[in-house]
C-alpha positions as a printed NumPy array, in Angstrom:
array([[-15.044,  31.641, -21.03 ],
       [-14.044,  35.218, -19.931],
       [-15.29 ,  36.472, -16.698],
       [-16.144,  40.032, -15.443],
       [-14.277,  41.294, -12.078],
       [-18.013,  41.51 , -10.607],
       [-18.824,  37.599, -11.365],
       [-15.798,  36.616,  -8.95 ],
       [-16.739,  39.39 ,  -6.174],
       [-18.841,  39.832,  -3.764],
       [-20.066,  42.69 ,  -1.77 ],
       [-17.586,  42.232,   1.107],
       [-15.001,  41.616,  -1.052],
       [-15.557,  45.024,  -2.642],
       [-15.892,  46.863,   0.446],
       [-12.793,  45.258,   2.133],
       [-10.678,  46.343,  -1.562],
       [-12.134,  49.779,  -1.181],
       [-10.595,  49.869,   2.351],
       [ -7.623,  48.371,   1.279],
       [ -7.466,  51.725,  -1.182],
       [ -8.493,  54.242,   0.565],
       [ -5.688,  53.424,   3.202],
       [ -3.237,  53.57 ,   0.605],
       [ -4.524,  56.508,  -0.829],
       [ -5.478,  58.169,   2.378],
       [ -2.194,  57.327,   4.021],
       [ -0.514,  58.833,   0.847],
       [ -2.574,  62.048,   1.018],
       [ -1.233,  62.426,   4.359],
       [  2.5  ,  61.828,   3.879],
       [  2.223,  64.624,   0.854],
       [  0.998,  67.037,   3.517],
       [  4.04 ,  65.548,   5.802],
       [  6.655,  66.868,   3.885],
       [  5.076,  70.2  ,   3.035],
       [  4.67 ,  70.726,   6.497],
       [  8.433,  69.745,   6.894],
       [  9.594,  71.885,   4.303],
       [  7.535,  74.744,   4.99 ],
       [  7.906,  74.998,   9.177],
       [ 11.296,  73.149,   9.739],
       [ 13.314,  76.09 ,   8.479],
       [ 11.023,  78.421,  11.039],
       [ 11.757,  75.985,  14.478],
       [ 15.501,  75.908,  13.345],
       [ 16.054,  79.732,  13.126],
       [ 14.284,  80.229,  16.108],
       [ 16.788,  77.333,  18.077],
       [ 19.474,  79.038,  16.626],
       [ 18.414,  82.339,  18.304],
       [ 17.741,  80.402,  21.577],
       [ 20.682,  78.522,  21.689],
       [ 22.848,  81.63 ,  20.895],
       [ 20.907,  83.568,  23.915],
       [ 21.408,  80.742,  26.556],
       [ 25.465,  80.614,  25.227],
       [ 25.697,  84.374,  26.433],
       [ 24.238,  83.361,  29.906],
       [ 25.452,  79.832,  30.535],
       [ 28.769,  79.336,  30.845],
       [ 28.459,  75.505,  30.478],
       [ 27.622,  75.624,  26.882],
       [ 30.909,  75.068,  25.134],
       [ 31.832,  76.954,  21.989],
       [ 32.665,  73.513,  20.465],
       [ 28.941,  72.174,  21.124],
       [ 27.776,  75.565,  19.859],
       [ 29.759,  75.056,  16.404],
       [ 28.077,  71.317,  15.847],
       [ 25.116,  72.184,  16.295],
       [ 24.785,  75.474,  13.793],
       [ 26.962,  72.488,  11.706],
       [ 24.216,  70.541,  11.959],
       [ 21.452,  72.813,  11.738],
       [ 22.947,  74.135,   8.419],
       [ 23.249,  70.405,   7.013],
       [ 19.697,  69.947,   7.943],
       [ 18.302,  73.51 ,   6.606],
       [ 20.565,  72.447,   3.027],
       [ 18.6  ,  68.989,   2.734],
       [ 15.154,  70.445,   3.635],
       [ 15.846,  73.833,   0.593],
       [ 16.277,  70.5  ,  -1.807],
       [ 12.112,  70.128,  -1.367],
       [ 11.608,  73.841,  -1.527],
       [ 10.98 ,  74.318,  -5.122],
       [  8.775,  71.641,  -4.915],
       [  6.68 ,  72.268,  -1.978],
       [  3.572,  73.575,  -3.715],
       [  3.283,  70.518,  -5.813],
       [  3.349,  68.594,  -2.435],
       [  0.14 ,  70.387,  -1.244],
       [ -1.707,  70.449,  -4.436],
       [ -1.278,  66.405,  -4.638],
       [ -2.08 ,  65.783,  -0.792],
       [ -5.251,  68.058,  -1.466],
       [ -5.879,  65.61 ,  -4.716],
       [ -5.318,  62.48 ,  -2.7  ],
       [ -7.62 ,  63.541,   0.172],
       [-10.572,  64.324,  -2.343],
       [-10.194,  60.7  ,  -3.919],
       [-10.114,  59.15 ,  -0.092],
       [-13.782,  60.975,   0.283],
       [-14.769,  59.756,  -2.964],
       [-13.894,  56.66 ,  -1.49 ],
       [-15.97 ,  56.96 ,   1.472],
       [-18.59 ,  57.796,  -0.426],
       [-18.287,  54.713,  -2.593],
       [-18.518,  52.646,   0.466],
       [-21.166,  53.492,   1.843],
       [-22.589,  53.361,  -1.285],
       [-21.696,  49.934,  -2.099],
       [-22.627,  48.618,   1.75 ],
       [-26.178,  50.251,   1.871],
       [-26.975,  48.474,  -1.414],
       [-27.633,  44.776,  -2.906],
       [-25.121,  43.309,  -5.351],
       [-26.287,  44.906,  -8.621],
       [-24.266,  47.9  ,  -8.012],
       [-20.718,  45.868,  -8.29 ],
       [-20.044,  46.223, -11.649],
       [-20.373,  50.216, -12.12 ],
       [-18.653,  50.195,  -7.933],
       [-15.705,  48.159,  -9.662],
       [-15.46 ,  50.568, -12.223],
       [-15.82 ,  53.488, -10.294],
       [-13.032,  52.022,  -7.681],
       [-10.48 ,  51.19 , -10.773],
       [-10.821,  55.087, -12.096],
       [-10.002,  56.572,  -8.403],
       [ -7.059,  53.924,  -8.305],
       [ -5.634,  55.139, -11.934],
       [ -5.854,  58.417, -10.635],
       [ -3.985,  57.833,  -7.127],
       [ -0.953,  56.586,  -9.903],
       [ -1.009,  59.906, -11.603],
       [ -0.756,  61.579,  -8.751],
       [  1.074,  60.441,  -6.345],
       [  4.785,  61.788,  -5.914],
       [  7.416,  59.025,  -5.22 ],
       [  9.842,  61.13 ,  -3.331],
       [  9.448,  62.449,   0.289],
       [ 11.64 ,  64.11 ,   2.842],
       [ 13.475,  62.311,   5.422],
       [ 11.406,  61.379,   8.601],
       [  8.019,  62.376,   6.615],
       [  6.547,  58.478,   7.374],
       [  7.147,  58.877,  10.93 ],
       [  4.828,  61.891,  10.683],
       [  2.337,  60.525,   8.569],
       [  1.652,  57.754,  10.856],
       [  0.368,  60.653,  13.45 ],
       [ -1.092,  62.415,  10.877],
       [ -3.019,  59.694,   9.496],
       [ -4.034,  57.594,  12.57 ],
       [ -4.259,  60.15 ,  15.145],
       [ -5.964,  63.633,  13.676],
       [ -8.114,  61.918,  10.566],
       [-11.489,  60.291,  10.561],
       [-10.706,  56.716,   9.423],
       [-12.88 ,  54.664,  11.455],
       [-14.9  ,  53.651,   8.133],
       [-11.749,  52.212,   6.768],
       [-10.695,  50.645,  10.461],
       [-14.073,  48.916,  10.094],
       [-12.399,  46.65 ,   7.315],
       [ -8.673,  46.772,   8.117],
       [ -8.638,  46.364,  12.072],
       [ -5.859,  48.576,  12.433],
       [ -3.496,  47.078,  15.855],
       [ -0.819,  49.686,  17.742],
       [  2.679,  48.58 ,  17.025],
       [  1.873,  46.449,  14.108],
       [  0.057,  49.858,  11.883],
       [  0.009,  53.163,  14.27 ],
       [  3.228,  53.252,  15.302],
       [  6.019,  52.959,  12.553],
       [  8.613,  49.756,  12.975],
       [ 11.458,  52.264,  12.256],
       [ 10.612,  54.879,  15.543],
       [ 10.564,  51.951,  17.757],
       [ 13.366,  50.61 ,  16.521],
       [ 15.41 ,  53.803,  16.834],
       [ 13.891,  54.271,  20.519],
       [ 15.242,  51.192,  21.466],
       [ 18.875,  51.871,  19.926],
       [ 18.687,  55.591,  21.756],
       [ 17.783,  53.812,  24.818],
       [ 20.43 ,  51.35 ,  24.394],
       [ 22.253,  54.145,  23.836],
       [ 21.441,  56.448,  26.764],
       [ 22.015,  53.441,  29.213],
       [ 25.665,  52.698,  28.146],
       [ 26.707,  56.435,  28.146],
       [ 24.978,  56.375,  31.98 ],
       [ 26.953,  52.969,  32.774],
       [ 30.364,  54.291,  31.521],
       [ 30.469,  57.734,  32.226],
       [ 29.467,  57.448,  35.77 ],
       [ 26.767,  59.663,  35.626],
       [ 24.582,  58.014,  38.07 ],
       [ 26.747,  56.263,  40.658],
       [ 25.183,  52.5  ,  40.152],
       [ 28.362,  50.903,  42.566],
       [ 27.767,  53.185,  45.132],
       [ 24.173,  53.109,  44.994],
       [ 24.713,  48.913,  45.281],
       [ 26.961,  49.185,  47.965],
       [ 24.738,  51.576,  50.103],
       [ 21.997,  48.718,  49.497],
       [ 24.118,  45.707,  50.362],
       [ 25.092,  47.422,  53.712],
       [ 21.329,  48.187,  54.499],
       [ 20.519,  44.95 ,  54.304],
       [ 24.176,  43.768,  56.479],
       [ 22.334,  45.651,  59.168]])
């Protein structure tokens, strides 16, 4: 005996799969505008550091021709790996514009499906499996470097997505904040603290020794 998708689904199981979709979709939408943005105003903020950094050399002595020379090096690596997106950038846009219709589609859907009984499932289900074919078509697998970490803020923090928060109960550090930042805040802080300890930048024994002999008195 064969069953339809509808028989084994109710209405809150439909509204929490649209959710589940339109966060994918939604989320993908975003991180398509992510790397156009990277692509298209990286270049920009680099040329204009160069410029500032090459000002402040002429009036700061401290600013060592050495330092000056790895960081064009590394501005140049970075402008190199960014022109590899460049050709493409358009096609970023025109997806994320794509993806972002088919997350209000979405929306729509869900509200449609939640204002009404259960004898709207079966044409709902169908309507959610066409918007998910075409999220597949159009989706673009590869993205720039660091475009997740901006997606998160794009996503989360500057769209509407309290319709699809309703089902998925988004939490801080678990969705809103990627695993990957906070893990490479903690190495920088790691990081930051040894350099402190071992070059002697902040003078921890004398600062200890000042305290122990505050309290001898």
């Amino acid at each position: 005996m064969k069953y339809q998708l509808s028989d084994l689904m109710n209405r809150d199981d439909l509204l929490r799969l649209i959710a589940d979709t339109a966060y994918n979709i939604g989320f993908g939408a975003k991180k398509h505008f992510a790397t156009f943005d990277i692509v298209t105003k990286v270049p920009g903020l680099m040329r204009i550091f160069s410029i500032a950094v090459g000002i402040y050399s002429l009036a700061l002595d401290g600013l060592s021709s050495r330092f000056l020379s790895a960081s064009f090096i590394i501005l140049g690596i970075t402008s190199l790996y960014i022109s590899f997106y460049d050709s493409q950038k358009d096609k970023y846009e025109e997806a994320g514009v794509a993806l972002i219709q088919l997350f209000n589609e979405l929306k729509k859907l869900y509200f449609h499906v939640k204002e009404t009984g259960d004898d709207v499932l079966p044409e709902s289900i169908e309507k959610l499996t066409q918007i998910e074919s075409k999220y597949y078509q159009l989706s673009m697998s590869k993205q720039i470097l660091f475009s997740d970490w901006y997606t998160h803020y794009k996503f989360f923090w500057q769209h509407q997505i309290d319709w699809v928060d309703e089902q998925k109960h988004f939490k801080l550090f678990r969705d809103k904040i990627p695993l990957t930042f906070l893990i490479a805040v903690l190495f920088s802080s790691i990081a930051l603290a040894w350099w402190i300890l071992i070059s002697g930048a902040v003078p921890f024994k004398q600062v200890i020794l000042q305290s122990v002999e505050r309290v001898s008195l």
